[in-house]
C-alpha positions in Angstrom: 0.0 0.0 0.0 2.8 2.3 0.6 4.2 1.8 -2.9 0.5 2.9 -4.2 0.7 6.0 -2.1 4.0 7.0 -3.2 3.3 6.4 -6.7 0.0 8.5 -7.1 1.7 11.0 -4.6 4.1 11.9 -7.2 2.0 11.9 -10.3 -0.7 14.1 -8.2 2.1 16.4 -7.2 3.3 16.6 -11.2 0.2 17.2 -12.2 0.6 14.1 -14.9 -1.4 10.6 -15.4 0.5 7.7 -16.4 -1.0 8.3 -20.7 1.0 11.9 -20.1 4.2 11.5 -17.8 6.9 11.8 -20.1 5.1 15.3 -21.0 6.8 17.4 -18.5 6.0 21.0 -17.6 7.9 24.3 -20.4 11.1 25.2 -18.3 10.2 28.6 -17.0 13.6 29.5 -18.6 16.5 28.7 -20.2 19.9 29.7 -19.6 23.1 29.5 -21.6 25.9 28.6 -20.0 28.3 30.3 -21.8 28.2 33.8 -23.8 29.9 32.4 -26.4 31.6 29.3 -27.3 32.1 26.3 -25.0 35.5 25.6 -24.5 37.1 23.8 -27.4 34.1 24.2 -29.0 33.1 25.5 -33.2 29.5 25.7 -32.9 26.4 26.1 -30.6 24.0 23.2 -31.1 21.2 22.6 -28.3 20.8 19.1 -29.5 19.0 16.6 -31.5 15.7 14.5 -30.0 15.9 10.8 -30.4 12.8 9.1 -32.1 11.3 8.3 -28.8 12.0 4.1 -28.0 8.4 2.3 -29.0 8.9 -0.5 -26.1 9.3 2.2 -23.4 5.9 3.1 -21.8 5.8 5.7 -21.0 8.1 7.2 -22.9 11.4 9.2 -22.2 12.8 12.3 -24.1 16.7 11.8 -25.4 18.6 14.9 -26.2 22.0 14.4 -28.3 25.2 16.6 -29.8 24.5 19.1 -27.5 27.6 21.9 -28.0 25.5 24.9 -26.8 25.0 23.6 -23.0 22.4 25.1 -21.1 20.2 25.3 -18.1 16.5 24.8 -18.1 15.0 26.6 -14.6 12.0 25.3 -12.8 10.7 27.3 -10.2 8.4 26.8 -7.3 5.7 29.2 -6.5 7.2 32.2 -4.5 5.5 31.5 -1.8 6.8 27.8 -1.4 10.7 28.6 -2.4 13.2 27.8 0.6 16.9 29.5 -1.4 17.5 26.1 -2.1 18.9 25.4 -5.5 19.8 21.8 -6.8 21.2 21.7 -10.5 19.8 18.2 -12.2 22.4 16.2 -14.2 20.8 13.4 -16.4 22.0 10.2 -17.5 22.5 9.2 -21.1 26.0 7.3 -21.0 27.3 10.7 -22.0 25.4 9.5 -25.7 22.6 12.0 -24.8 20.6 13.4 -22.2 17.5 12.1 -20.8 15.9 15.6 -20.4 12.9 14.4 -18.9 12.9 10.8 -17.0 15.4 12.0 -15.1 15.7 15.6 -15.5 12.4 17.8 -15.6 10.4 15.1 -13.3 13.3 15.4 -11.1 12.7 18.9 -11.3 9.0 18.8 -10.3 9.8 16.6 -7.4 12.3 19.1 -5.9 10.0 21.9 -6.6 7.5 20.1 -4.7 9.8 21.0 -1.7 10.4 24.3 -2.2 13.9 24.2 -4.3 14.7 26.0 -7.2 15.9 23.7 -9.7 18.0 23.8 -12.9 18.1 20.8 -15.5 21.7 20.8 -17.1 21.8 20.1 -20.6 25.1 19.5 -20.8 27.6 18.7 -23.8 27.1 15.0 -25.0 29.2 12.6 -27.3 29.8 13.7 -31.1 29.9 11.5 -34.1 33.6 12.4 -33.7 35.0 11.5 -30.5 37.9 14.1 -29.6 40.5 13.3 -27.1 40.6 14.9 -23.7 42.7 17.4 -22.2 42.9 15.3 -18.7 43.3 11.8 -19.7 42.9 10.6 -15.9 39.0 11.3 -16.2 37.2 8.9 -17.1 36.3 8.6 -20.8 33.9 11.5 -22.1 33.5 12.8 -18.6 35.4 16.3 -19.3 33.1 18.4 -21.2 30.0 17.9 -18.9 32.6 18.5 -16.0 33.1 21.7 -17.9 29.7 22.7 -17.9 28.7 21.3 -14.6 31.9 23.1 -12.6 30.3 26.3 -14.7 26.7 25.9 -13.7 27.6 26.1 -10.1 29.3 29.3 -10.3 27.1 30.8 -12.8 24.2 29.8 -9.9 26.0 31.1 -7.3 27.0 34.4 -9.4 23.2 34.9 -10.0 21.9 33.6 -6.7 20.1 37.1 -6.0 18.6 36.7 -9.2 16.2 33.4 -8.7 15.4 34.0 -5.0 18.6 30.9 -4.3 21.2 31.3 -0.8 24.1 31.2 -2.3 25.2 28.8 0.5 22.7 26.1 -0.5 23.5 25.6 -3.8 23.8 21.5 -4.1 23.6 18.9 -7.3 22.0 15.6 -8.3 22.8 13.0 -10.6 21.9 10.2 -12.5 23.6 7.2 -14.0 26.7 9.3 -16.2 25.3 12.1 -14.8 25.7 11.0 -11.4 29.2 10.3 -12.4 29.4 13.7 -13.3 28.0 14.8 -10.6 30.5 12.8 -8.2 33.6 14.9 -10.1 31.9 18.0 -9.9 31.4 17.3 -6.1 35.1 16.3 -5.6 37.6 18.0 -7.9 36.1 22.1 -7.0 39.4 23.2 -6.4 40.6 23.3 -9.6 38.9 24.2 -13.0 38.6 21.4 -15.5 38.8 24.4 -18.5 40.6 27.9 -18.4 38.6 30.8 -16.8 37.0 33.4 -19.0 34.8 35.9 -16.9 34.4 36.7 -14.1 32.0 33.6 -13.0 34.5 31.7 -12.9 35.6 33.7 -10.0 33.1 32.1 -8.1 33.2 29.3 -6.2 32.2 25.9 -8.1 32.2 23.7 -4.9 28.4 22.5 -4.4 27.2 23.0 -1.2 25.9 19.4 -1.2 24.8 16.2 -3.6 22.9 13.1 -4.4 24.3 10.9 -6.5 21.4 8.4 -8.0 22.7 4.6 -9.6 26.2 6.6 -10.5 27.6 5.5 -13.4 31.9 3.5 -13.4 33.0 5.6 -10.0 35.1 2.6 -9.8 38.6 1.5 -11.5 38.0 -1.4 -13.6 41.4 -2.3 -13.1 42.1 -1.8 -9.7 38.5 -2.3 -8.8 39.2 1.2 -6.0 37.2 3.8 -6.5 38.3 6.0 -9.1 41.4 8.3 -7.5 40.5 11.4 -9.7 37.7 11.4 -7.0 39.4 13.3 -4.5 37.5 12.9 -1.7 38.7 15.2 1.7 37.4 16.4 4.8 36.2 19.6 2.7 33.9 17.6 -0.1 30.4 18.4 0.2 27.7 15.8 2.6 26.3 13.4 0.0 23.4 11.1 -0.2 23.7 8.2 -2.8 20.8 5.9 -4.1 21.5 2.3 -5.9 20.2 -1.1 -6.3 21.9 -4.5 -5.4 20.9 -5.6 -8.9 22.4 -2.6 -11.0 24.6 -3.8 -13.9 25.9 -0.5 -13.3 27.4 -1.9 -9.9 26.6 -0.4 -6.7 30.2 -1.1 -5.4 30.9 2.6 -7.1 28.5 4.1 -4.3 29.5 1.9 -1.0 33.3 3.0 -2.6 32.5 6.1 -2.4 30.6 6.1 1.0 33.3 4.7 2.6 35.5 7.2 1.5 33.0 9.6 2.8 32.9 8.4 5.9 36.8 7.7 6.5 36.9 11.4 5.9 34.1 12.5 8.8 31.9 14.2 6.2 28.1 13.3 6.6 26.5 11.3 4.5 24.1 8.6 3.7 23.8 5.6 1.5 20.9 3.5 0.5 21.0 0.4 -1.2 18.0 -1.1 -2.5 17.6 -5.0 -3.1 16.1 -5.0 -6.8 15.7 -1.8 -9.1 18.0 -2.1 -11.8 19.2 1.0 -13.1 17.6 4.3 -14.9 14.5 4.2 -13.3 14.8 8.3 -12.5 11.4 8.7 -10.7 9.7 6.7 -12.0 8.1 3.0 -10.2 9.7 -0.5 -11.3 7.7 -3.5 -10.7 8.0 -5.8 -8.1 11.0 -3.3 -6.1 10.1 -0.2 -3.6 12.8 1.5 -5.8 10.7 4.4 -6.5 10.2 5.8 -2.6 14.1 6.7 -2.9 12.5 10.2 -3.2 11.3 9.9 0.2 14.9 9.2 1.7 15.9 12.0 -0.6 13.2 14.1 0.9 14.2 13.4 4.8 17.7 13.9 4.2 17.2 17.6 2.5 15.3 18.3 5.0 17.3 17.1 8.2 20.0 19.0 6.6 17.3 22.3 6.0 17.5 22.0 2.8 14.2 21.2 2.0 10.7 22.1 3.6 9.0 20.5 6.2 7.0 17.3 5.4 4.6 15.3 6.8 4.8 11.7 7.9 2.5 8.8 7.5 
C-alpha cells in the first residue's frame, strides 16, 4: 500500500497521469551557460531528440550533440521557495541526455519541496569523439565536468537573481550524470577548463549532492574507487541511491561512501535490493525503488534543505 501512495503521490504532485508522464511541464527558462563558445568548442548546437523508444511506456525524451549547453530553470511558487537550488544532471552514458525521465520530473519533485531547480543540458558525445585534455577522467566525462563546474558558479553568481542562498547551492545526478555529478562534487578546487569571466571567479564547490545509480565511479582495473575522485574532509555531505541488482554496480557508491565516511563528512547511502538501473522517478515493478524520493526528501530536509513534510 505504501508503494500505491508514493506512486499516485508523485503523479498528483506533477500534475501528470500515467497516458501523459513523459510530458513534463515548459522550463520557466532557459539559460546559456556560456556567452559564447564552450571551450574547445566551433558551434552552438542545443541538440538533437531521439525518435522516442516504441517499447518504453511511458516514454522518455533523449537529447543528443549538445555543443550549446544550457540550463532549463523550474521554479516553485514564490510563496513555497526555501533559497534552495539543486542543479539536475541526467544520465545518457554521455550519448545523450534524458531531459525528462530524469531531469524535468526530477525537477517537479524538488520543486514540490520548495527548491529552485536547474536541469543541465550539458555537452554529449559527437559522431567524432575528440581526445581529452585530462586523460585521468574517465572517458567522455570532461566536457560535462566543464559545464557542470560552470553551472555552479554561474548559480552562485546569480543567486540574488532566482530568489537561491548562495550557500545552499547542491547537485543531483543520475547514472553518467551522477558520475558527473561525483567529479563535480570532488575536484572544485581546480577548473577542468581555463577561466573566462568573471563567474568563474566564483566558487564551483556544491554545497551538497545526491548521486542516484552513478555511473563507473570505480577503477575497472584496480576495482578502487576511481582516484580522480578526490575525496577530503572539505567535499560536500552526500546522499547516494543504488540497487543491489544494478549492472551499473553499486560497489561505485558503497566506494564512495566509505570514503566519505573515513573522511568525517556526513553522508548517507541506500542500497535497495532489486531496481535495476535508470529508473529516475519513476516506479519498477515488483521493487520499492521508487520511494528513494522519500529518503531523498528526509535527508534535505534534516539537513534544512528542504521544507517540512509530513509523515505517514
Amino acid at each position: 500500500m505504501r508503494r500505491f501512495n508514493n506512486t499516485w503521490l508523485f503523479l498528483l504532485m506533477a500534475g501528470m497521469s500515467f497516458s501523459s508522464l513523459a510530458e513534463a511541464r515548459e522550463p520557466d527558462a532557459v539559460i546559456d551557460l556560456w556567452e559564447q563558445n564552450a571551450p574547445g568548442e566551433t558551434t552552438r548546437e542545443t541538440g538533437v531528440k531521439l525518435e522516442r523508444r516504441a517499447n518504453e511506456n511511458p516514454s522518455a525524451t533523449r537529447i543528443k550533440e549538445i555543443t550549446r549547453p544550457q540550463l532549463h530553470l523550474f521554479q516553485p511558487p514564490a510563496e513555497k521557495r526555501n533559497g534552495t537550488a539543486v542543479l539536475i544532471f541526467p544520465g545518457g552514458a554521455y550519448n545523450y541526455v534524458v531531459a525528462d525521465k530524469e531531469g524535468s520530473e526530477t525537477a517537479e519533485w524538488l520543486n514540490s519541496l520548495g527548491i529552485t531547480a536547474f536541469v543541465a543540458h550539458y555537452r554529449t558525445k559527437e559522431p567524432k569523439p575528440r581526445a581529452q585534455t585530462d586523460a585521468k577522467l574517465p572517458p567522455y566525462s570532461e566536457r560535462p565536468l566543464q559545464d557542470g563546474q560552470r553551472a555552479v558558479s554561474l548559480v552562485r553568481k546569480r543567486a540574488a537573481e532566482w530568489g537561491i542562498k548562495p550557500d545552499q547551492i547542491g547537485v543531483i545526478g543520475f547514472s553518467a550524470g551522477g558520475q558527473a555529478a561525483a567529479l563535480i562534487t570532488t575536484r572544485f578546487n581546480e577548473r577542468a577548463y581555463e577561466a573566462k569571466d568573471d563567474v568563474d571567479q566564483v566558487s564551483c564547490r556544491p554545497d551538497f549532492s545526491l548521486l542516484i545509480y552513478p555511473w563507473r565511479l570505480v577503477d575497472e582495473k584496480t576495482g578502487e574507487l576511481n582516484e580522480v575522485l578526490t575525496i577530503n574532509k572539505t567535499t560536500p555531505p552526500t546522499l547516494m541511491i543504488h540497487a543491489h541488482n544494478d549492472h551499473a554496480t553499486p560497489i561505485s557508491s558503497i566506494l564512495f561512501y566509505t570514503a566519505l565516511k573515513k573522511n568525517g563528512v556526513p553522508s548517507e547511502l541506500h542500497i535497495y535490493e532489486n531496481g535495476g538501473h535508470g529508473y529516475g522517478m519513476r516506479s519498477v515493478d515488483d521493487s520499492y525503488v521508487d520511494t528513494w524520493p522519500d529518503r531523498a526528501g528526509d535527508w534535505l530536509r534534516q539537513h534544512s534543505l528542504a521544507n517540512p513534510g509530513t509523515k505517514d
